[in-house]
gemmi code that builds the backbone of each chain (N, CA, C; Angstrom):
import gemmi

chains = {
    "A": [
        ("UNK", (54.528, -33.969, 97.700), (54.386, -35.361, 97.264), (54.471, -35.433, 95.745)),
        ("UNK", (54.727, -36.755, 95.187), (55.205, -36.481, 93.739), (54.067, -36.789, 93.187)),
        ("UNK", (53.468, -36.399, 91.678), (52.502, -37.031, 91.128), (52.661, -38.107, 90.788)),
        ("UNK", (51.234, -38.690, 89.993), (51.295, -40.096, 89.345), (53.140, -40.302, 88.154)),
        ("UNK", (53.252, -41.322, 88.380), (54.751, -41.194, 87.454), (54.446, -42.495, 87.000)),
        ("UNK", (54.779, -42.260, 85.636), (54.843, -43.451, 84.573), (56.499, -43.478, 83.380)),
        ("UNK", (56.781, -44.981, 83.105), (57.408, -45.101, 82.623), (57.699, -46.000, 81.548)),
        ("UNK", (58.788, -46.316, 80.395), (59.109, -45.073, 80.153), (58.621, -44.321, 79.850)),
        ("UNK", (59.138, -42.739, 79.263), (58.496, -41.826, 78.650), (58.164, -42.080, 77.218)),
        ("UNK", (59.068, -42.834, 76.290), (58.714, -42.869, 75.391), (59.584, -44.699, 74.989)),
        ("UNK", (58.580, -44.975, 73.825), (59.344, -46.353, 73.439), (58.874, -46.656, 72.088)),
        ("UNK", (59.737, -47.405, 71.238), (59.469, -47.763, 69.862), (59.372, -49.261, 69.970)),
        ("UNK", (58.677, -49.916, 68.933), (58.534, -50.940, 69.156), (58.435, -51.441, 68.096)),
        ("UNK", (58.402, -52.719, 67.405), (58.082, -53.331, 65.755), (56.565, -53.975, 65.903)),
        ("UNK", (56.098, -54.271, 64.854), (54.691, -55.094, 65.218), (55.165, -56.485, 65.761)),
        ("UNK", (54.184, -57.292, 66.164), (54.115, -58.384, 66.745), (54.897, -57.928, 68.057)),
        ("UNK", (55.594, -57.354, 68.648), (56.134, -57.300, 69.588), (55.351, -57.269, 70.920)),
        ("UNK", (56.304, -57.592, 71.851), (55.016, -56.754, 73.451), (56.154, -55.825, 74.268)),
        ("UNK", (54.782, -55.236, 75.155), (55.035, -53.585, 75.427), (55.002, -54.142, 77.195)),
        ("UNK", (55.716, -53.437, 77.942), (55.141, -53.371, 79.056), (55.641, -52.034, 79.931)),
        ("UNK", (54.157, -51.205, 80.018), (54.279, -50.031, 80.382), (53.984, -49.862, 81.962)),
        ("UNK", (54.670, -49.072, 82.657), (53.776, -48.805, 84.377), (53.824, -47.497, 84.616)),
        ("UNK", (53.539, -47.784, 85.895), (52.517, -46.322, 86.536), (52.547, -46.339, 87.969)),
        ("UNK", (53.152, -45.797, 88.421), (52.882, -45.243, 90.252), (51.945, -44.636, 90.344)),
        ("UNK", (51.187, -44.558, 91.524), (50.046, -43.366, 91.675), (50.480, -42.535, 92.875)),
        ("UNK", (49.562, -41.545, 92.973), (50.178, -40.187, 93.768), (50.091, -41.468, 95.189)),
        ("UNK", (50.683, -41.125, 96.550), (50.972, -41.633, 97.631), (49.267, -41.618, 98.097)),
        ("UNK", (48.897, -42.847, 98.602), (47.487, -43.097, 99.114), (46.805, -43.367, 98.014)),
        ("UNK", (46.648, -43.187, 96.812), (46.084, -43.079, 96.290), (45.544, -45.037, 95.498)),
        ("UNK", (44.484, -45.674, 95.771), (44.177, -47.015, 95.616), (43.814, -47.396, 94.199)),
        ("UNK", (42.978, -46.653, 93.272), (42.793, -46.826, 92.181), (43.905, -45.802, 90.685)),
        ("UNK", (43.681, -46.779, 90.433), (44.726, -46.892, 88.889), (43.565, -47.256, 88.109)),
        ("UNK", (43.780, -46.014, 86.559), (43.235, -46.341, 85.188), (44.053, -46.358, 84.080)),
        ("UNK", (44.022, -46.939, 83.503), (45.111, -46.936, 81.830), (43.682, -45.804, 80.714)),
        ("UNK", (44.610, -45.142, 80.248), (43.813, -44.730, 79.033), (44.828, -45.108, 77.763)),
        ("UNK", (43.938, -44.757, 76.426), (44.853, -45.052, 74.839), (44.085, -43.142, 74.580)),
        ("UNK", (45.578, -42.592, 74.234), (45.011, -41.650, 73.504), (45.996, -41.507, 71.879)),
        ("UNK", (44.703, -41.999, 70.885), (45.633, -41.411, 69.880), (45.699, -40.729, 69.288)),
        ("UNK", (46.533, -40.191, 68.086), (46.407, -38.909, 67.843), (45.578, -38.084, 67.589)),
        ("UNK", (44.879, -36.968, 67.748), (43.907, -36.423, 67.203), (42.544, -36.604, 68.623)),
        ("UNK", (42.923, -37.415, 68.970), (41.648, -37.963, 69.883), (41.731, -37.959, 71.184)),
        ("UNK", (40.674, -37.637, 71.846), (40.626, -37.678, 73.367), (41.177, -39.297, 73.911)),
        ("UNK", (41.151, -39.067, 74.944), (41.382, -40.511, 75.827), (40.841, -41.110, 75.525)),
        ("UNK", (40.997, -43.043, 75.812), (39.620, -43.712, 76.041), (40.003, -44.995, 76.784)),
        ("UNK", (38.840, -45.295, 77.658), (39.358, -45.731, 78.422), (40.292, -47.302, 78.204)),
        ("UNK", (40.899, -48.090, 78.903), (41.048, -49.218, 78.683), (40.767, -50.153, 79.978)),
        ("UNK", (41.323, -49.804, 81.517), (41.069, -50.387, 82.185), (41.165, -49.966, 83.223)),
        ("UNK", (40.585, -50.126, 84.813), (40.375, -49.642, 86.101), (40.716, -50.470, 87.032)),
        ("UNK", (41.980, -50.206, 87.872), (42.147, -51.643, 88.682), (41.834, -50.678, 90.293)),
        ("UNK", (41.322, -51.602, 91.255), (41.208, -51.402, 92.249), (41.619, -52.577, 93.665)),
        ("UNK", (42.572, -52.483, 94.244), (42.872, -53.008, 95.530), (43.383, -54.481, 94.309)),
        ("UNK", (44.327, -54.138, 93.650), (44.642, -55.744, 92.792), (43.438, -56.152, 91.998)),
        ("UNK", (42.214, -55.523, 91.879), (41.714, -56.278, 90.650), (40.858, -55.380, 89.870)),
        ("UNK", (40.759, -55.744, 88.891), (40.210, -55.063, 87.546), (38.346, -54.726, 87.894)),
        ("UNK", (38.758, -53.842, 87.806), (36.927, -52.886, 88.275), (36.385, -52.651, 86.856)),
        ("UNK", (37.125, -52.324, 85.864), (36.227, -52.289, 84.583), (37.385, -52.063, 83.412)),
        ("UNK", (36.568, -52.424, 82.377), (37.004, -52.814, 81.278), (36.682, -51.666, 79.880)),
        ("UNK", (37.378, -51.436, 79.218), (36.640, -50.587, 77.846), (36.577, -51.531, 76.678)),
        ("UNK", (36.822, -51.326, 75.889), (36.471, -51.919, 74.472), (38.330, -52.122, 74.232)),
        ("UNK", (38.741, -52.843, 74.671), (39.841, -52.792, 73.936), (40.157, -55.086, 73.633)),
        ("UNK", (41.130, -55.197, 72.861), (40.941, -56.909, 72.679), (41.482, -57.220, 73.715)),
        ("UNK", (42.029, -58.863, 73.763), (42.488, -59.619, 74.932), (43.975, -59.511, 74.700)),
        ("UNK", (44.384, -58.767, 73.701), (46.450, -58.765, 73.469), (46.168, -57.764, 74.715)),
        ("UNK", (45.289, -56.365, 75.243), (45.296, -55.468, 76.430), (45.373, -56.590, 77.554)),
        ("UNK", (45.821, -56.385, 78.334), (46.120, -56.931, 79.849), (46.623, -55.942, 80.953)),
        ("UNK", (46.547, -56.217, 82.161), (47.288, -55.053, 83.132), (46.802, -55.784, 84.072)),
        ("UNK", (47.678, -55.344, 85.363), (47.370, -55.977, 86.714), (48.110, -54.538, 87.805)),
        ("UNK", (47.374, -54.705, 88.937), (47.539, -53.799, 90.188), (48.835, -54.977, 91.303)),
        ("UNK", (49.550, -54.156, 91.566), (50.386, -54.569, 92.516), (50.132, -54.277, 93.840)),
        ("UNK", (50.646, -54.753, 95.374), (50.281, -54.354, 96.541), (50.817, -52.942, 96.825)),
        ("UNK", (51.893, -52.543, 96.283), (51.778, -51.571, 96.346), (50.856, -50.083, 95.675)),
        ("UNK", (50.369, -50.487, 95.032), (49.317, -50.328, 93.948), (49.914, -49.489, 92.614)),
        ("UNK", (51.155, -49.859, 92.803), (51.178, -49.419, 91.008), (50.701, -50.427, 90.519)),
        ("UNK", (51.219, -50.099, 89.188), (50.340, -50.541, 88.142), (51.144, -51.158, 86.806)),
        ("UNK", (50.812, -51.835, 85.820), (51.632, -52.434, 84.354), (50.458, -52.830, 83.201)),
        ("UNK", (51.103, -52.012, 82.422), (49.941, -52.671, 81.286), (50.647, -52.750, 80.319)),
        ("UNK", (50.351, -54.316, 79.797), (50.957, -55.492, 78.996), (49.979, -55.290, 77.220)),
        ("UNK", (50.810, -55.370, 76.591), (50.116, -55.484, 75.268), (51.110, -56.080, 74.417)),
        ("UNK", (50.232, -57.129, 73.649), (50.912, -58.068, 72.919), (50.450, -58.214, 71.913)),
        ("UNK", (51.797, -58.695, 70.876), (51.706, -58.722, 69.179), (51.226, -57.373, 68.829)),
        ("UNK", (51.727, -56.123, 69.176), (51.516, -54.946, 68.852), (51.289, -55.059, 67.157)),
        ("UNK", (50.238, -54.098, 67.219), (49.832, -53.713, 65.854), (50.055, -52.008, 65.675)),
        ("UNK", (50.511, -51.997, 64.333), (50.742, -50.268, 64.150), (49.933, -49.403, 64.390)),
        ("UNK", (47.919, -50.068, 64.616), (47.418, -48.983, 65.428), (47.652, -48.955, 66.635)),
        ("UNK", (48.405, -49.524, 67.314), (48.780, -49.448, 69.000), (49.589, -48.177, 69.262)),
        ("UNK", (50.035, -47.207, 68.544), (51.009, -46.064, 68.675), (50.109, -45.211, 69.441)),
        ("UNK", (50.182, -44.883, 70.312), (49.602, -43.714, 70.843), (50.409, -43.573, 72.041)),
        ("UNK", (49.662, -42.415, 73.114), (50.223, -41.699, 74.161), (49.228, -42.276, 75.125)),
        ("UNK", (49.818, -43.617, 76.469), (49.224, -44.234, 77.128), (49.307, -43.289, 77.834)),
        ("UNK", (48.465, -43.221, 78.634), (47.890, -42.857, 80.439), (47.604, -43.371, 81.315)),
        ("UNK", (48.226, -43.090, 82.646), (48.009, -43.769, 83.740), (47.074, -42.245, 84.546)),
        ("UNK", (46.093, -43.087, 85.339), (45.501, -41.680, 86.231), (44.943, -42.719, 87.337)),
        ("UNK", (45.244, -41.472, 88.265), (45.197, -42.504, 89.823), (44.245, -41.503, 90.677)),
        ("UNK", (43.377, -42.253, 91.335), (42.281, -41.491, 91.868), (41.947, -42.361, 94.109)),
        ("UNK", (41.671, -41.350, 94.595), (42.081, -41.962, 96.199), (41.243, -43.025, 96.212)),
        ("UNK", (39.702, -43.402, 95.551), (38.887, -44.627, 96.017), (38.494, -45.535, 94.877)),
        ("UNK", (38.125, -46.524, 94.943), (37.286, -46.759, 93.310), (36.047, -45.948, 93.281)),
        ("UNK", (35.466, -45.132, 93.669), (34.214, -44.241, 93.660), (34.484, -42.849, 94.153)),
        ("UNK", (35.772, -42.453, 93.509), (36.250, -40.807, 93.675), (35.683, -39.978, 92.782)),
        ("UNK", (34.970, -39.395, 92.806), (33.746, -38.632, 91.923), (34.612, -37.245, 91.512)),
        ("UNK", (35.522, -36.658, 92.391), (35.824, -35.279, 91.612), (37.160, -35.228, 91.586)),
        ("UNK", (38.151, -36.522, 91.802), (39.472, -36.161, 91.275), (39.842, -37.556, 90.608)),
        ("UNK", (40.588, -37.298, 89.403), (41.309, -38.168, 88.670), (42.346, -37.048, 88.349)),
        ("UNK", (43.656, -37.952, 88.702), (45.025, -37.387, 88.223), (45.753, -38.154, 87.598)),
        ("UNK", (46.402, -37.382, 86.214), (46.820, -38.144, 85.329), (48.418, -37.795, 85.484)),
        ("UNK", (49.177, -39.117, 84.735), (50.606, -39.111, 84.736), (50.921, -38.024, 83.445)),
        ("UNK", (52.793, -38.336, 82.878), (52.317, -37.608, 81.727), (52.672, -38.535, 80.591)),
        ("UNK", (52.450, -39.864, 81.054), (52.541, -40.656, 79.800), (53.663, -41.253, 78.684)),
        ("UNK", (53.291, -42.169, 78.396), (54.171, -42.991, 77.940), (53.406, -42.943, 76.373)),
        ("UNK", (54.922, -42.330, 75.578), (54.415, -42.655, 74.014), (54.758, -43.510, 73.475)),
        ("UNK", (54.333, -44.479, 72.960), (54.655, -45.646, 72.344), (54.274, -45.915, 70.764)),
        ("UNK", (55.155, -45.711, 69.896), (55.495, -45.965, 68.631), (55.612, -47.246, 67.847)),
        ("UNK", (54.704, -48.037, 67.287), (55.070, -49.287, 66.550), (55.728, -48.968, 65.176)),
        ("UNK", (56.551, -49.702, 64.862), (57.023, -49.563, 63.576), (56.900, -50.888, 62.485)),
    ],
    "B": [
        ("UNK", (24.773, -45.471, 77.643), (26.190, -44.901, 77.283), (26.189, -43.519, 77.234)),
        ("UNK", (27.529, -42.759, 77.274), (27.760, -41.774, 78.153), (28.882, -41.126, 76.522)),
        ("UNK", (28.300, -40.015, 76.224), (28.701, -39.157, 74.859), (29.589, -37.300, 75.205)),
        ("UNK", (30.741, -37.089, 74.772), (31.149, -35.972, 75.036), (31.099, -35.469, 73.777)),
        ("UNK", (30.557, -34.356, 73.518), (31.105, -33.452, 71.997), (31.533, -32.287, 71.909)),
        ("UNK", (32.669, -31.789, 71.282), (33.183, -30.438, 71.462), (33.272, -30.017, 70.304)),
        ("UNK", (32.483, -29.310, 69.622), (32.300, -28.697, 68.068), (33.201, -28.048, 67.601)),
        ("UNK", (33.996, -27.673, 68.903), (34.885, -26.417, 68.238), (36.327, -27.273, 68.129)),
        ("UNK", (37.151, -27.390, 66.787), (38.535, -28.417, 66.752), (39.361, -27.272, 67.453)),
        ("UNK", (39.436, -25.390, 67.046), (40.277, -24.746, 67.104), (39.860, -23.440, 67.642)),
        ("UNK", (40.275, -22.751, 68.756), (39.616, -21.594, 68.909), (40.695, -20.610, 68.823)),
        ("UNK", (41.024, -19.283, 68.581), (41.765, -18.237, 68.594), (41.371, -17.254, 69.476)),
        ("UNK", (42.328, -16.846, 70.281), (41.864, -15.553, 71.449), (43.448, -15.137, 71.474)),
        ("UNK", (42.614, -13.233, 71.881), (44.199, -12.688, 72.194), (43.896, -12.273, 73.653)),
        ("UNK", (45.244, -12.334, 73.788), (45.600, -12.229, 75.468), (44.868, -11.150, 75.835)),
        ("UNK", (44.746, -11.968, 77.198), (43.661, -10.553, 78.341), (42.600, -10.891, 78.108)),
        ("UNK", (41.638, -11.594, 76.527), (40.545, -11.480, 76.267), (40.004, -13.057, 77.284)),
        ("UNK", (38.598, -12.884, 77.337), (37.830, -14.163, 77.951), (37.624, -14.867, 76.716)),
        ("UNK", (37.227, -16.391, 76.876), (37.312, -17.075, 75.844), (36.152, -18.534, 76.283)),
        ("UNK", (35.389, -18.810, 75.643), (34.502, -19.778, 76.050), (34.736, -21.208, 74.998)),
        ("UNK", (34.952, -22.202, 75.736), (34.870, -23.646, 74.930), (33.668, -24.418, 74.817)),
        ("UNK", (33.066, -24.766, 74.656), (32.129, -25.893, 74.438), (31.805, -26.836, 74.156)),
        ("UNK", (30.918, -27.483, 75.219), (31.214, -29.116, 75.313), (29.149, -29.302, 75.914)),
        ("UNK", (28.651, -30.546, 74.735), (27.866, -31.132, 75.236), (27.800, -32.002, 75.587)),
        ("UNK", (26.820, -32.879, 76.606), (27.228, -34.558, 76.757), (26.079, -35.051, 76.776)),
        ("UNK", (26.108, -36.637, 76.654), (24.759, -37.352, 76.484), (24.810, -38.402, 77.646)),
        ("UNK", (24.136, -38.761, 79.238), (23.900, -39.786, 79.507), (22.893, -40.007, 80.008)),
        ("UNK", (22.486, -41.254, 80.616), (21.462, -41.809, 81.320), (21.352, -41.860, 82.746)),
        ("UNK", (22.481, -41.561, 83.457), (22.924, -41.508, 84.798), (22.320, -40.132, 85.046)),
        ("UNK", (21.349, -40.362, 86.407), (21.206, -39.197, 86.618), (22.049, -38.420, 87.908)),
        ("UNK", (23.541, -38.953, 88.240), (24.569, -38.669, 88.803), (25.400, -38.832, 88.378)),
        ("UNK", (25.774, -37.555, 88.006), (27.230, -37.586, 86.971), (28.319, -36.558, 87.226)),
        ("UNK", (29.276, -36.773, 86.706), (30.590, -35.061, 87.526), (30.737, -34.907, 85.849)),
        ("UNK", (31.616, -33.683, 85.753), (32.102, -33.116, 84.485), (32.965, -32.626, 84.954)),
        ("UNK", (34.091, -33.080, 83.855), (35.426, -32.352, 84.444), (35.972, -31.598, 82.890)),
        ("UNK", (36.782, -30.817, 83.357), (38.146, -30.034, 82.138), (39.501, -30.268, 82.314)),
        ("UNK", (39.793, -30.802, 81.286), (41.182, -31.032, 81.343), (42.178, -30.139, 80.429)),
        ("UNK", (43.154, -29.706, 80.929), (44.293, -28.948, 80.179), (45.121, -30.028, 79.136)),
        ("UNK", (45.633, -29.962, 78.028), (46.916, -31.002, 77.656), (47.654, -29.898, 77.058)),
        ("UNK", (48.987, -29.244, 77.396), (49.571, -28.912, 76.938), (50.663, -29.747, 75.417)),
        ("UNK", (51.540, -29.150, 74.833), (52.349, -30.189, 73.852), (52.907, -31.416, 74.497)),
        ("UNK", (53.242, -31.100, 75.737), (54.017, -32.340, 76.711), (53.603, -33.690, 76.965)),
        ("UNK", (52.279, -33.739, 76.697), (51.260, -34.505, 76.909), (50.144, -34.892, 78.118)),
        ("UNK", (51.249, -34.220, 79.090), (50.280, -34.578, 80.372), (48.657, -33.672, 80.215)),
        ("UNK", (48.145, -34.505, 81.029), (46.546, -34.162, 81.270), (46.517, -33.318, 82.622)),
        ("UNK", (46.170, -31.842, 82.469), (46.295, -31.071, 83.705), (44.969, -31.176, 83.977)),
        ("UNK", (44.201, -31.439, 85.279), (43.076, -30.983, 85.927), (42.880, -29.310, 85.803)),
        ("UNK", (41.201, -28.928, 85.468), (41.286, -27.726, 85.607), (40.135, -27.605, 86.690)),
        ("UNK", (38.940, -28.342, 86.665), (37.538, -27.993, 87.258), (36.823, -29.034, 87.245)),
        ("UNK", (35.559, -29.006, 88.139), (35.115, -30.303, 88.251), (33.349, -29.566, 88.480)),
        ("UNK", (32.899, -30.226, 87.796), (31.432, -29.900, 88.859), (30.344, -31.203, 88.514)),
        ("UNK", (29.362, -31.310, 89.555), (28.591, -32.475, 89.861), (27.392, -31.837, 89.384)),
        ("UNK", (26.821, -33.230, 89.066), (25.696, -33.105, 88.364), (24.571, -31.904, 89.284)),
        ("UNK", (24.511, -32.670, 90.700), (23.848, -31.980, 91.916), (24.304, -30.709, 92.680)),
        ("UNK", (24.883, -30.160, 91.419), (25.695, -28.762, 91.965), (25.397, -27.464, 91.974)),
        ("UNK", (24.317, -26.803, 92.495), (23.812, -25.848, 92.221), (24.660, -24.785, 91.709)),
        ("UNK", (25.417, -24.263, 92.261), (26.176, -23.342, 91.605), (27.444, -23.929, 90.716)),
        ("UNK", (27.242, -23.037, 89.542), (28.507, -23.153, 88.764), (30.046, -23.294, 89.809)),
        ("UNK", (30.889, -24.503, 88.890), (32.250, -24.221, 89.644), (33.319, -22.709, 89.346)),
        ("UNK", (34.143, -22.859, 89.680), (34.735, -21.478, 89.899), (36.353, -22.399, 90.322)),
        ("UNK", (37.409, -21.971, 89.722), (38.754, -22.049, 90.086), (39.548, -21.122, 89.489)),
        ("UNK", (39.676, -20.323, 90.052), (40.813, -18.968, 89.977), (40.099, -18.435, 88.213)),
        ("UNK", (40.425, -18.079, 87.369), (40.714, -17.948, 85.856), (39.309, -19.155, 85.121)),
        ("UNK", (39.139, -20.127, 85.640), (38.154, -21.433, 85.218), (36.856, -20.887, 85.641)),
        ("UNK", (36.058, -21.131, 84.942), (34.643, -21.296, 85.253), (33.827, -22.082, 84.532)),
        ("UNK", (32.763, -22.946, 84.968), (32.146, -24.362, 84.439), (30.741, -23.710, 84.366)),
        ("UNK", (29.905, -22.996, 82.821), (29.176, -22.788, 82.872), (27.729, -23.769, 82.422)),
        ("UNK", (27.456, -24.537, 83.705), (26.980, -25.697, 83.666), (25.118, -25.296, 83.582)),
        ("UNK", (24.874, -26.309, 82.291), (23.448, -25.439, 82.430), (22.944, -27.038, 81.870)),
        ("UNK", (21.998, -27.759, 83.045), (21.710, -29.538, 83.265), (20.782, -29.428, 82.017)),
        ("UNK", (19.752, -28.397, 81.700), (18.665, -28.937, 81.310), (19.195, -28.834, 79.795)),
        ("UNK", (20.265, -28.746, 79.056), (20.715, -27.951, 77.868), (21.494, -28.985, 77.688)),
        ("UNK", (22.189, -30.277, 78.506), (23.403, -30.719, 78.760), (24.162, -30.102, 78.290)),
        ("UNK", (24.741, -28.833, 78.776), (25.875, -28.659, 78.256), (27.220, -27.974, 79.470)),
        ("UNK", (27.942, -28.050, 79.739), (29.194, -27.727, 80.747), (30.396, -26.706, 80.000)),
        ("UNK", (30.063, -25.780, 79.186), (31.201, -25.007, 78.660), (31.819, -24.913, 79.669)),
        ("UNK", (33.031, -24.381, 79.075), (34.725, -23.710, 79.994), (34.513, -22.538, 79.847)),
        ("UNK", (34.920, -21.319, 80.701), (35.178, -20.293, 80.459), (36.798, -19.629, 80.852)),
        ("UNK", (37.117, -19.681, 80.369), (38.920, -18.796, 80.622), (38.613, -17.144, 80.676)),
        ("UNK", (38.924, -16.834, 81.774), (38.873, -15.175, 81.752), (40.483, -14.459, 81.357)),
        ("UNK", (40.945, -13.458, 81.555), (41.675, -13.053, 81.054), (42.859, -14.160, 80.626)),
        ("UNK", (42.741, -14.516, 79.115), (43.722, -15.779, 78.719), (45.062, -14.906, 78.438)),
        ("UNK", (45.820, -16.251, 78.436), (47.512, -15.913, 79.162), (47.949, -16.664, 77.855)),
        ("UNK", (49.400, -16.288, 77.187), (49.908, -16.927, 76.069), (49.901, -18.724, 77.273)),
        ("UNK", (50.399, -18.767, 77.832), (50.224, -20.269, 78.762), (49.358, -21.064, 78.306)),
        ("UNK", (48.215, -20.174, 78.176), (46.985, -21.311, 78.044), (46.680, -21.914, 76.497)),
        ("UNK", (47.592, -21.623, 75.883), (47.830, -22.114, 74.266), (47.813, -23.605, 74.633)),
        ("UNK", (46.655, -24.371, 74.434), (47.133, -26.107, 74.402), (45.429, -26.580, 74.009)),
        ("UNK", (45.450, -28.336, 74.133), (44.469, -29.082, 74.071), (43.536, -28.687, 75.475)),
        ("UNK", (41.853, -28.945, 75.043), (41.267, -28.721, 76.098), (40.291, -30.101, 75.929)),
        ("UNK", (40.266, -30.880, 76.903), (39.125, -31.638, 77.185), (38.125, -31.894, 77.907)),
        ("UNK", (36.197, -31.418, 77.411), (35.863, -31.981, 78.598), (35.727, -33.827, 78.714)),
        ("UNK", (35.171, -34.142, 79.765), (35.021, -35.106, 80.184), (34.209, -35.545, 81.216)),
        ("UNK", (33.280, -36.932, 81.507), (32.265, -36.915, 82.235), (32.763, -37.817, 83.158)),
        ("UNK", (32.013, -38.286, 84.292), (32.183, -39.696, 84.931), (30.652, -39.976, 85.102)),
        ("UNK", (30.139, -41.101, 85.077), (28.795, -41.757, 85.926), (28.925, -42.314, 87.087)),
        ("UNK", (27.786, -42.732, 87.372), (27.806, -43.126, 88.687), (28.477, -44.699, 88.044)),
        ("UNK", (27.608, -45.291, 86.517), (27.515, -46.686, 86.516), (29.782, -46.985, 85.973)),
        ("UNK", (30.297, -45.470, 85.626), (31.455, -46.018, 85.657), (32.669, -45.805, 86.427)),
        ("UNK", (31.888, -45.901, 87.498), (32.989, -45.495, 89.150), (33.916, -44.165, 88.429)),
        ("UNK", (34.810, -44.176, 88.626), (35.537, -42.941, 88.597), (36.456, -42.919, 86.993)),
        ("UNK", (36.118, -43.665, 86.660), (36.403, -43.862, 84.762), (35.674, -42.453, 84.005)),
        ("UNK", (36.684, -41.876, 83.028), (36.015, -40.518, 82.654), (35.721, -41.662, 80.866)),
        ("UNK", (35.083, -40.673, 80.282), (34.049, -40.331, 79.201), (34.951, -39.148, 78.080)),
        ("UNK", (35.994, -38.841, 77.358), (36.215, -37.547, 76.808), (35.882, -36.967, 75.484)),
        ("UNK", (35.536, -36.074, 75.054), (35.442, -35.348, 73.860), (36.818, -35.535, 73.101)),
        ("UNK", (36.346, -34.879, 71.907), (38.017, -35.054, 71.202), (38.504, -34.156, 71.120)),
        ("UNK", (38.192, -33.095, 72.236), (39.129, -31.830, 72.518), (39.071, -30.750, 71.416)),
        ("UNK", (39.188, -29.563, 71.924), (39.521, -27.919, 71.063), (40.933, -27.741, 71.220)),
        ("UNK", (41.162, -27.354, 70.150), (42.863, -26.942, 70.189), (42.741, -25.165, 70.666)),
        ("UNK", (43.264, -24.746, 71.596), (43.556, -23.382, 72.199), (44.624, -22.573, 71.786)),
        ("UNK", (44.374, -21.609, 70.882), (45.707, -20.857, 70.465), (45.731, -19.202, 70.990)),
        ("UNK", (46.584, -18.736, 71.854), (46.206, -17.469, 72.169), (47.335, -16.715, 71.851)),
        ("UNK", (46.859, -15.558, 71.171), (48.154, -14.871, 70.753), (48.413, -13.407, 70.947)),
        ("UNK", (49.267, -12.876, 71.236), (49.585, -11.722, 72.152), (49.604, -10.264, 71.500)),
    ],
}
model = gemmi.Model(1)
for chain_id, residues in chains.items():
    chain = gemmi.Chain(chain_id)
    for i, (resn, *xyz) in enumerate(residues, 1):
        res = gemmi.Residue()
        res.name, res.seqid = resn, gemmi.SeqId(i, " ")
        for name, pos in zip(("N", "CA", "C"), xyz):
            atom = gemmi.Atom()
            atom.name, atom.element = name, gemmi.Element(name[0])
            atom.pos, atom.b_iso = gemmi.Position(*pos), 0.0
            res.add_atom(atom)
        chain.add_residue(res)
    model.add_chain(chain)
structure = gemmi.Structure()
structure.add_model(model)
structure.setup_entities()
C-alpha cells in the first residue's frame, strides 16, 4: 500500500499570494494533520481534521485554513503569504482521531515565499 | 501544556559504535505516548519507536531502543551499532491524551556518523 502522499513537492510563491497544498493518507486511514516545519525547527502543529471536520487547532492565524474531503484527503489553504510562511509542510495520517502509537508522515511539500 | 527538549543540536559517532540522544518532556497528562522520529535530508519524517506512558518495559525495535525512565521525564534514543545511514535529523516527540493523536516535537539533534 502506498504511504501518505502529498503534493506538490515543492513550490515558490511571492508574498500576498495563496498556496494550496494536499495530502492523501495511507488507505483506511481517517485522520489527517498539517504540520509547519521551519528551518532549524521541529514540527508544529497547525491542524487535525477528522471524518470532514477540524478536531484541533495550533496557534497558527485565520490566513491557515484546511478542510477534509470524503475521501479523506486533505488541502491546506494559506493566504496573503508572508515570507515567514517558507517552510517544509506536513501532512501525517493516523487510522482514528485517538491513535495513540502511530502517526505517519508524508514527505512534504516545501514552500518558498519570495 | 506539553514541552519537548533535546540539548544536544549535534552528536558525532563512528560506525559500529552505540550512540544515545536525549530528550526531556514536560506535561500534565498523566497518559501520554513518546515517539522518535528519523528526518533524513529528503525531508520526510521516518517513524522509529513509540512507547506509552503505561509501559512497563522499555520499547525495543530492531537497532532502536526508548530508554524511558517516567519519574526523570526523560525518553532518550538509543542506536546500537550506528550505520553511515543513520546520518540525519532526530526528533523526539509526545502525544496527550488532551491532544488526540497531535504530536508535541523538540527541535531535534543533528546525527552525523562517520566511518
Amino acid at each position: 500500500d502506498a504511504g501518505v502522499t502529498q503534493s506538490p513537492t515543492h513550490l515558490i510563491k511571492t508574498r500576498g499570494q495563496h498556496v494550496t497544498l494536499r495530502c492523501s493518507p495511507i488507505s483506511g486511514h481517517k485522520s489527517v494533520s498539517w504540520y509547519q516545519q521551519v528551518l532549524g525547527q521541529g514540527p508544529q502543529f497547525i491542524f487535525q481534521y477528522y471524518e470532514k471536520e477540524e478536531r484541533g487547532r495550533g496557534n497558527f492565524p485565520d490566513r491557515f485554513s484546511a478542510r477534509q474531503f470524503p475521501n479523506y484527503s486533505s488541502e491546506l489553504n494559506v493566504n496573503a503569504l508572508l515570507l515567514g510562511d517558507s517552510a517544509l509542510y506536513l501532512c501525517a495520517s493516523s487510522l482514528e482521531l485517538q491513535t495513540y502509537n502511530e502517526q505517519f508522515f508524508g514527505p512534504g511539500t516545501r514552500l518558498t515565499v519570495l | 501544556a506539553q514541552k519537548i527538549t533535546q540539548t544536544q543540536p549535534g552528536m558525532f559517532v563512528q560506525e559500529k559504535e552505540a550512540v544515545t540522544l536525549d530528550c526531556t518532556y514536560d506535561t500534565s497528562d498523566q497518559s501520554y505516548g513518546l515517539f522518535w522520529y528519523k528526518q533524513p535530508s529528503s525531508g520526510e519524517m521516518i517513524f522509529l519507536i513509540y512507547q506509552g506512558s503505561y509501559d512497563e518495559q522499555n520499547a525495543t525495535e530492531g537497532r532502536y531502543s526508548l530508554n524511558f525512565q517516567k519519574a526523570r521525564k526523560s525518553a532518550n534514543l538509543v542506536i546500537s551499532a550506528s550505520q553511515l545511514g543513520d546520518s540525519a535529523m532526530y526528533f523526539c516527540a509526545m502525544r496527550g491524551v488532551s491532544g488526540y493523536s497531535t504530536l508535541t516535537f523538540g527541535k531535534g539533534t543533528m546525527l552525523l556518523v562517520s566511518p
